[in-house]
N, C-alpha and C positions, 0 to 999 in steps of 0.2 A: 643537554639543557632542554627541560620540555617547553616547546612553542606553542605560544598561547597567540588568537587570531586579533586585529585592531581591532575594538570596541567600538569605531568610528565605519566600521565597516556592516554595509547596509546587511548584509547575513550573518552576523554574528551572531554565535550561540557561545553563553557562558557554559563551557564543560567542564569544566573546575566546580564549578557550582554547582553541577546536575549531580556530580560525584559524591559531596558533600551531603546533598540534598538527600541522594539513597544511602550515605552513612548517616545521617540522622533518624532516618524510617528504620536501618540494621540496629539501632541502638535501642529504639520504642518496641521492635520485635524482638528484642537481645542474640541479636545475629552477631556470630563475629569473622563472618566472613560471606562472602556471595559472590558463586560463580550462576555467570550469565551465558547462555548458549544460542539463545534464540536471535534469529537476523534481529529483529528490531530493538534488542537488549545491545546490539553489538554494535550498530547504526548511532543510536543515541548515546552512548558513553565513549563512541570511539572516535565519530567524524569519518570513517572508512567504509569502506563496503569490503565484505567478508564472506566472498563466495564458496571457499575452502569450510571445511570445519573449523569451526573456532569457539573459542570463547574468552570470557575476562572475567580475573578473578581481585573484586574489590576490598581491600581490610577496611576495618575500625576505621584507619583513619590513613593520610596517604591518597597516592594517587592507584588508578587501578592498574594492571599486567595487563596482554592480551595476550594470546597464544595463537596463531595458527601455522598449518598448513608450511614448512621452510619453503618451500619456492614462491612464496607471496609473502613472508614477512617483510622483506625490507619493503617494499614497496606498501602494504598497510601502513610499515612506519614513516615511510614516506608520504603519508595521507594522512596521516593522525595528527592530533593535537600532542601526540606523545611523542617519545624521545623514543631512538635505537634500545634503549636500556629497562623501557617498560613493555618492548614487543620481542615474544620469545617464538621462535621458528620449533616444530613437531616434526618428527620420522621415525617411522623403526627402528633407528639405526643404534649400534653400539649396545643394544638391549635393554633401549628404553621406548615406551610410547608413550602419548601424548598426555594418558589415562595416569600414569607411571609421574610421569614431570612436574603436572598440572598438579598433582595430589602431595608431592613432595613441597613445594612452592607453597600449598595449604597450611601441612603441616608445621611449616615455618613459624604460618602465621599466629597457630594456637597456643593453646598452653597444655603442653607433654601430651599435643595431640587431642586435647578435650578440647570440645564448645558447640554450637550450636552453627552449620554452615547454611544459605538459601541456596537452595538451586531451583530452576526452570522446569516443571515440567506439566503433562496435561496433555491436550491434544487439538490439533485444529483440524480446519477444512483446505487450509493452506501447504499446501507439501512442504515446501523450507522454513518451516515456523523455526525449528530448532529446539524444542520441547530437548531432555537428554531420551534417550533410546533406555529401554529394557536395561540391556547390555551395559551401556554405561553407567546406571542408574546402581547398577550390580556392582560396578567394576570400580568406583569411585566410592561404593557405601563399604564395600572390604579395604579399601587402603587406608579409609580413612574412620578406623572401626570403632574407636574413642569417641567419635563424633556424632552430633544428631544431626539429620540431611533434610531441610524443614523444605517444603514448598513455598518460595516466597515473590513469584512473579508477579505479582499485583503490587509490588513496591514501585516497580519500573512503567508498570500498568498505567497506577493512577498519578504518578510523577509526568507520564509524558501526554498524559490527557488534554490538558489544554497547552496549546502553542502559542510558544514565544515568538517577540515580532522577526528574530533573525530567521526563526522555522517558518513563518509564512510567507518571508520576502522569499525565501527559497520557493515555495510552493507557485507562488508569482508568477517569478519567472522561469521554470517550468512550465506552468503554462500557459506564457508569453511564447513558449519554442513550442507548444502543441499547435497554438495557431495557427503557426507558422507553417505548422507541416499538412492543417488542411488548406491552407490555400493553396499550397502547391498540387496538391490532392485536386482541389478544382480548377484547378487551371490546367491540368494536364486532363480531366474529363472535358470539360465543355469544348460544344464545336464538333460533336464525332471524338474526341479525342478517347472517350471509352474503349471504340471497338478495338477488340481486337486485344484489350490488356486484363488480365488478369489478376483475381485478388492482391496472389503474393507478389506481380508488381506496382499495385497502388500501394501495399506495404513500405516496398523497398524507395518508391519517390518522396513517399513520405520520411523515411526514414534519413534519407539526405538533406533534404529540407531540414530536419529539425539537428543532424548532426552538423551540419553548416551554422546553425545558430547557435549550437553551443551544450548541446545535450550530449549526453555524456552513454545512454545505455534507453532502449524501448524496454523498459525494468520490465513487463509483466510478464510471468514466469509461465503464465497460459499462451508463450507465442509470439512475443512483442506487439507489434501492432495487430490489431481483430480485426480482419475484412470480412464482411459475409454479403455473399448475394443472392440472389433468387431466392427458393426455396429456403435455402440456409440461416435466411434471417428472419424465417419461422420457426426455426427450432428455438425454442425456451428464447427466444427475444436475441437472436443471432449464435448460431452454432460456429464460433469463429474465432477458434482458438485450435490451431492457430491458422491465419489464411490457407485457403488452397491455391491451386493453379487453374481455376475455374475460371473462364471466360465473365469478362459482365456484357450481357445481354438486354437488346429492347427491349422496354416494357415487363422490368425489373426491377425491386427494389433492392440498394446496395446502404452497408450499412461501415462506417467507416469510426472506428475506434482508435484513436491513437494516443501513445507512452512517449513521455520526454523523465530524465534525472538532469538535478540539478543541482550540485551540493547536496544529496543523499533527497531533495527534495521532488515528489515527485507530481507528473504532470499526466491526467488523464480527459481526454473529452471524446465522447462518441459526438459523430457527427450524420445524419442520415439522406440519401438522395432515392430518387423516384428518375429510372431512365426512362426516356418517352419511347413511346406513348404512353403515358397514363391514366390509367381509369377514373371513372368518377368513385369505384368502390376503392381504389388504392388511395384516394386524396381524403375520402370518408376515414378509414384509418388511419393515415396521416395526422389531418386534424384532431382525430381524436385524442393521439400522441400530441401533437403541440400545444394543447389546450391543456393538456392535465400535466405536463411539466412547467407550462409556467402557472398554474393555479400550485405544484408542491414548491417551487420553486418561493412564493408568495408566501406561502404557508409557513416555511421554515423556520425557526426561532428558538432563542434559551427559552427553556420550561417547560416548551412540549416535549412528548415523548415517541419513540419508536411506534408503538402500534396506536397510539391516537391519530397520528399524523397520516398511517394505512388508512385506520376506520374511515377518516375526512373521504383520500381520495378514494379509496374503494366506492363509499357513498356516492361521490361526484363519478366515478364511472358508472355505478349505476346507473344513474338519472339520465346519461349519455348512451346508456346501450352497449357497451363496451367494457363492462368490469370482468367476460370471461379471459379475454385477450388480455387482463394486466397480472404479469404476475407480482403477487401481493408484497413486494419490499420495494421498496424507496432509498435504501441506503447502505452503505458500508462504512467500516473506518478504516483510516488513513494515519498516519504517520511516517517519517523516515524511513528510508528504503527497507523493507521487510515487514513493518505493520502497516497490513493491508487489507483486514477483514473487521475483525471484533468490534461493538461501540460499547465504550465504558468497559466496568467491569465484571468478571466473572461471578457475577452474582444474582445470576435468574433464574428460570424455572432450569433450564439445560444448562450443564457444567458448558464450559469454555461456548459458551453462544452468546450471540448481543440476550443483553437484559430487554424485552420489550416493553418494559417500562422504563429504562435508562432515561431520567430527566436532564435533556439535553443542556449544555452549559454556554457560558458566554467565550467565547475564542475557542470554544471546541472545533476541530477541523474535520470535516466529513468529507463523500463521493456522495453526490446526488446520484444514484445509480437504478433507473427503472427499464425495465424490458415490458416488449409488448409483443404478444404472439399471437400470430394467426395462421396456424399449422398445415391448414386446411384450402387456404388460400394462396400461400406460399410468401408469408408477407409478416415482416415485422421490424420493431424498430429499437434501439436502444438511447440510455441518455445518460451518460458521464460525466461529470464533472465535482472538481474538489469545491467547496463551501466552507466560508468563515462565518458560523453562527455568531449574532448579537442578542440582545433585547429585544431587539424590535424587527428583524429579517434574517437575511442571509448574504453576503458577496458572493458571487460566482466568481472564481476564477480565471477560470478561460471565459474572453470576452467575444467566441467569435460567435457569430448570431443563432441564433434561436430559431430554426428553418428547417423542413424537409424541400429539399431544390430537385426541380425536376429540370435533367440534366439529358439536351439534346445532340 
C-alpha cells in the first residue's frame, strides 16, 4: 500500500500530485513515458535521497517505479512515499543490468514498443546532476529502438520552480539547524578559543551542533561545511571546499559556510569573522561586504531579473570603490536535495546556464550567494543564504545576524 504523508503536517508535499502534474505536461508533449535520472528529478518525485545511480520511470498515468542501486532499495523504500512494489533493486547479477530491467519495465509500458519516451539529459557545472551518460544515452536508445528518446527535462524544471509551502517549511528549518551550528561555531572561537583549532575542526563542531538538532547530511557535494582562512578566503571569495587542516591565525579573516538537510530540504548560510587584531583596511573590506548584502538583500523581489539586479550592485560597488573585489553574481538556485545551481529555465543565451534575464517569480526560492576577493591582500568574504522572493522583497532564511565579528 503506498503511504501517503498527513496533509496536517506542517512539511507536506503533495507527491501524488507533483506526479500527476508531470503526466499532464507528458500528455501536452505526447510523452508516454519519462524516465528521470537527475538527483533533483529523483528528490522531487520520490521524497528519498538517491546517492546510488538511479532513476524513475513515470507512465501516462499511475504512480511512478524507481530503480536503484539493490543495496539501498529497501531503504529508498523505506523513505519514499512509495510502496516495496514501486522500488526495484539493480545488479549484474543473473545477466541483467540496470540498462537491461529499466528498458524492459518501458517496454511494457508502450504500444509493441513504439512511442515517444522523456529522458534527462544536457550538462551542468554540478557533478551529480544526473544528466544520462553517453553510454546510456546509447544503451537505452538500442533497446528501446521503436522508440523516440525526446529531451524533456524542463517538464520537472518548470514544475518545481516555484515552492510549495511544505518545501519551504523544509527549507525553514534547515535553516533553523544552520543557526544552530554557527553559534556553536562562535562559542567555541571567542575568548582565545580559535587558537590552536583548525578549519576541518570548526567543520566537524559545526557539524554536531546541527546533527544534534536534527539534520540529517552537510549535503554540499564541494566538502560539507566550507571553512576558509587566511589567504584562502581570497581565493574567488573562499577557496574552501572542502576545509583544510590549517590552523586559524591572528589577524586573519575566517570565513565559515555551513550545510544542514532537512526532509530533502536544504539549509545553507556563510557566516564571516575577522580574528584580532584587525586592521582598519580589513574592516574597510568588511564593510564593504555588509553594506552591499544588505543593499541585494533589499533589492531582491518578483520582476527583477538576474543581471539587472548585478547591474544595480555592481553600480553601488562602484560608487564605494570596491566593484573589483565583487565577483559579478548574486545568486544560485535551489531546490530539493540535488538542485543546486541553475535559476529558471534553460532558455538563455548558454544552453543549461541561468537565463540572465530569468524574470524572477513570486515563491521562487533562491541562494543569495555573493563572494568578495581580495587576492592580494589575503582577504575575502562570502554570503549564503536561501530567499523566498515576493512582490515586494525577500525572506531570508537563516535569521542569524548579518555581521562580520571580530573574534578575540
Amino acid at each position: 500500500m503506498t503511504t501517503l504523508p498527513d496533509d496536517n503536517d506542517l512539511y507536506f508535499i503533495d507527491f501524488p500530485g507533483r506526479i500527476k502534474k508531470i503526466q499532464t505536461a507528458m500528455q501536452e508533449e505526447d510523452l508516454d513515458v519519462y524516465l528521470g535520472s537527475r538527483l533533483r528529478t529523483l528528490s522531487w518525485t520520490l521524497d528519498a535521497f538517491c546517492p546510488w545511480r538511479s532513476f524513475v520511470v513515470i507512465p501516462a498515468e499511475g504512480l511512478p517505479t524507481a530503480f536503484t542501486f539493490v543495496i539501498d532499495a529497501a531503504r529508498v523504500a523505506d523513505d519514499s512515499w512509495l510502496d516495496e512494489d514501486h522500488v526495484y533493486g539493480f545488479a549484474p547479477m543473473g545477466g541483467q543490468d540496470q540498462i537491461e530491467q529499466i528498458s524492459d519495465f518501458i517496454l511494457d509500458l508502450l504500444n509493441n514498443g513504439k512511442g515517444r519516451v522523456g529522458v534527462e539529459t544536457g550538462m551542468s557545472n554540478y557533478l551529480p546532476e544526473g544528466n544520462l551518460t553517453h553510454y546510456e544515452y546509447e544503451q537505452f536508445d538500442a533497446a528501446l529502438a521503436n522508440a523516440e528518446l525526446v529531451n524533456a527535462h524542463t517538464i520537472v524544471d518548470r514544475l518545481s520552480m516555484i515552492k510549495d509551502p511544505g518545501t519551504i517549511n523544509r527549507f525553514r528549518e534547515a535553516s533553523r539547524i544552520v543557526d544552530i551550528g554557527h553559534q556553536a561555531v562562535f562559542d567555541a572561537l571567542q575568548n582565545g578559543g580559535y587558537k590552536d583549532i583548525s578549519e576541518t575542526e570548526i567543520a566537524g563542531i559545526a557539524a554536531l551542533a546541527m546533527r544534534k538538532a536534527g539534520s540529517e547530511w552537510e549535503w554540499s557535494f564541494t566538502g560539507g561545511n566550507e571553512i576558509a582562512s587566511g589567504y584562502r578566503t581570497g581565493l574567488a571569495g573562499g577557496a574552501c571546499t572542502p576545509a583544510t587542516r590549517r590552523k586559524i591565525q591572528p589577524g586573519e579573516p575566517l570565513m565559515v559556510d555551513l550545510h544542514a538537510m532537512f526532509k530533502l530540504g536544504l539549509g545553507d548560510h556563510a557566516h564571516n569573522y575577522l580574528i584580532a587584531p584587525a586592521s582598519d583596511r580589513q574592516w574597510w573590506h568588511a564593510n564593504n561586504f555588509i553594506d552591499i548584502v544588505k543593499q541585494t538583500l533589499k533589492t531582491y523581489r518578483a520582476g527583477i531579473t538576474p543581471s539587472s539586479l548585478a547591474e544595480e550592485m555592481i553600480g553601488f560597488a562602484e560608487q564605494r570603490g570596491f566593484a573589483d573585489y565583487m565577483v559579478p553574481g548574486f545568486e544560485h538556485g535551489i531546490g530539493l536535495m540535488g538542485d543546486e545551481w541553475r535559476i529558471g529555465l534553460n532558455d538563455g543565451p548558454f544552453a543549461y546556464w541561468t537565463n540572465p534575464d530569468h524574470v524572477y517569480r513570486e515563491n521562487e526560492l533562491l541562494i543569495c550567494a555573493m563572494q568578495y576577493a581580495c587576492p592580494e591582500e589575503n582577504i575575502g568574504f562570502r554570503y549564503e543564504n536561501p530567499i523566498i522572493l515576493s512582490k515586494t522583497g525577500c525572506e531570508a532564511l537563516s535569521a542569524y545576524p548579518l555581521a562580520i565579528e571580530e573574534i578575540k
